[in-house]
C-alpha positions in Angstrom: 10.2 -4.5 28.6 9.5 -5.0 24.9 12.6 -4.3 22.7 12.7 -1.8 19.8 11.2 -2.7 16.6 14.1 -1.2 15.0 16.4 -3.9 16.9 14.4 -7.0 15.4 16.5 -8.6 12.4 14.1 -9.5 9.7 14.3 -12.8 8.4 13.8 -13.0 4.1 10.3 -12.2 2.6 8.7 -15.2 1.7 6.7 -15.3 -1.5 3.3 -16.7 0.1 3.6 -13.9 2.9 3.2 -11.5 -0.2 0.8 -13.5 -2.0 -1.3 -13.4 1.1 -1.1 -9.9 1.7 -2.3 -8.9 -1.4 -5.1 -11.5 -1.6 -6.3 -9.9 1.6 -6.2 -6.3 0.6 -7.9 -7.3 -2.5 -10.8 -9.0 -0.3 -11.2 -5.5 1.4 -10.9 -3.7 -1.1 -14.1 -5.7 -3.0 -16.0 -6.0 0.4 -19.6 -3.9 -0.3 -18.9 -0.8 1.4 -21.8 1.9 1.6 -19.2 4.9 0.6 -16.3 3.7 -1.1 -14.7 7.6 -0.6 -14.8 7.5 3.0 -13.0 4.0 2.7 -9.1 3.3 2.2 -7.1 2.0 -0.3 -6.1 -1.5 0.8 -4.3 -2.6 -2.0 -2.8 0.7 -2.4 -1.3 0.7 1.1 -0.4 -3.0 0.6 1.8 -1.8 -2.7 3.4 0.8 -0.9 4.0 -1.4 1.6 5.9 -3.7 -0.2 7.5 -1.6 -3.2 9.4 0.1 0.1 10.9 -2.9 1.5 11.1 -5.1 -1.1 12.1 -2.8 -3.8 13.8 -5.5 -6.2 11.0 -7.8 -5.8 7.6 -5.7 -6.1 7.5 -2.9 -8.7 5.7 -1.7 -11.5 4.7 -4.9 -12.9 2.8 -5.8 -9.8 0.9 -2.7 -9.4 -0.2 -2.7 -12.9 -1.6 -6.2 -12.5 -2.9 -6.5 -9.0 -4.2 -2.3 -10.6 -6.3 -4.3 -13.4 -7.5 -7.1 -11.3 -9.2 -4.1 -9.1 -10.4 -2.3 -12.2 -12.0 -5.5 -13.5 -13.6 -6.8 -9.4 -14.6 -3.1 -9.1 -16.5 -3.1 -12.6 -14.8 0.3 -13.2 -13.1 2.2 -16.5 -10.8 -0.8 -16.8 -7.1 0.9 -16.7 -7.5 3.2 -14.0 -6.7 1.7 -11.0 -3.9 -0.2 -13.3 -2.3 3.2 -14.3 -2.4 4.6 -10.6 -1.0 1.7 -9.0 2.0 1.3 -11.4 2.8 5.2 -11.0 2.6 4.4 -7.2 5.0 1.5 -7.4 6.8 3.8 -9.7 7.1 6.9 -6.9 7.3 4.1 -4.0 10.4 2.1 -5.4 11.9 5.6 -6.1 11.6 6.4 -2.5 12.0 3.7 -0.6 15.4 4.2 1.1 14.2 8.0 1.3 10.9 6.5 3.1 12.7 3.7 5.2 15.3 6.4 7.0 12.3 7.8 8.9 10.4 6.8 12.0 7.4 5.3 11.3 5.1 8.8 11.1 7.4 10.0 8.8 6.7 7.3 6.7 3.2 7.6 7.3 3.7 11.5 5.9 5.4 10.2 2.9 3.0 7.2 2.3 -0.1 9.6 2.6 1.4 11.7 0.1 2.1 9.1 -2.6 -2.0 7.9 -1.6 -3.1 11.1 -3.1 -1.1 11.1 -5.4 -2.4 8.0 -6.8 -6.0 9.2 -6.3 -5.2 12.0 -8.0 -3.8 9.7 -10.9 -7.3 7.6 -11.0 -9.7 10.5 -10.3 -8.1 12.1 -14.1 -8.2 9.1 -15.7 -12.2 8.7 -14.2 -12.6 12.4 -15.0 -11.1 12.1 -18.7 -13.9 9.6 -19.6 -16.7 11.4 -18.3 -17.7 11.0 -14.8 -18.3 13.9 -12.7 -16.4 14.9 -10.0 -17.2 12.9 -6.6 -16.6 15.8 -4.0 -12.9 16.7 -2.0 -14.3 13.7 0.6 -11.9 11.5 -1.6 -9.4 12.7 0.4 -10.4 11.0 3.4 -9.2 7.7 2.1 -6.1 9.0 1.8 -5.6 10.3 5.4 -6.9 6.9 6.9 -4.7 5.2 4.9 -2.0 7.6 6.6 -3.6 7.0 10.0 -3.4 2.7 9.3 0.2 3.0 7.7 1.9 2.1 11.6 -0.5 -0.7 12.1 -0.1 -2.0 8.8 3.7 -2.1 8.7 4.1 -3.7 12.1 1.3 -6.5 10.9 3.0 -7.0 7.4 6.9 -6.9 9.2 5.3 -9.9 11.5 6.0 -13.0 9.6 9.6 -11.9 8.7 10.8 -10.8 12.7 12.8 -13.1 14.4 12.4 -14.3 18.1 14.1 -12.0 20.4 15.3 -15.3 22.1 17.0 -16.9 19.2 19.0 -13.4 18.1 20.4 -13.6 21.7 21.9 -17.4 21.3 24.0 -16.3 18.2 
């Protein structure tokens, strides 16, 4: 019988494991997709992610650079992703012991609603400088991004759980 996941003690973050993480959302996120809408936000999940359980060491600085390094590999209004982001981090690190006192759907509920508000953030900023509105299937990204949030916490928490057999010895 598999134990818990809410019985596993986590072992410290390590820097690389973060590093890594946000290299591979950004790989994702700059992958050719046919309809970017209907696609979502890697690096967004990825912030959420790790604003909500490592509060003290991801925050607002790291969304607004890891924001700008998508604006500039996306070839978009450079700023826009970089403003989301940091307002993400921003809401995220507000939340996080909020967010980490639920099960993992009730997470999923909060993450999904701090995705669109980010979209929401980058679709004014892309609407203040011109561009016309893309359609409401935005908000599909969003809602897989809600639909991935279980996966993508259990693969993130991976590196930092500690062998069930090793807890017992102490």
């Amino acid at each position: 019988m598999l134990p818990n996941s809410s019985q596993h003690i986590l072992r410290p973050v390590r820097a690389r494991t973060v590093v890594f993480s946000f290299v591979g959302a950004l790989f994702l996120v700059f992958l050719p997709w046919t309809d970017l809408r209907l696609v979502p936000d890697f690096v967004a999940l990825v912030l959420v992610f790790w604003c909500v359980h490592q509060p003290r060491l991801i925050g607002l600085g790291t969304g607004w650079f890891v924001g700008l390094l998508v604006d500039a590999g996306n070839g978009v209004f450079l700023g826009q992703h970089a403003l989301a982001y940091s307002c993400l981090a921003f809401l995220a690190v507000g939340l996080s012991r909020r967010i980490l006192w639920l099960g993992i759907w009730g997470q999923a509920l909060y993450v999904g609603g701090l995705l669109v508000a980010a979209l929401g953030v980058a679709s004014i900023v892309r609407l203040a400088t011109g561009a016309q509105f893309p359609g409401w299937s935005i908000a599909i990204g969003p809602l897989l991004g809600l639909a991935m949030w279980p996966a993508l916490s259990w693969l993130l928490l991976l590196p930092q759980r500690r062998p069930v057999e090793s807890r017992d010895r102490l």
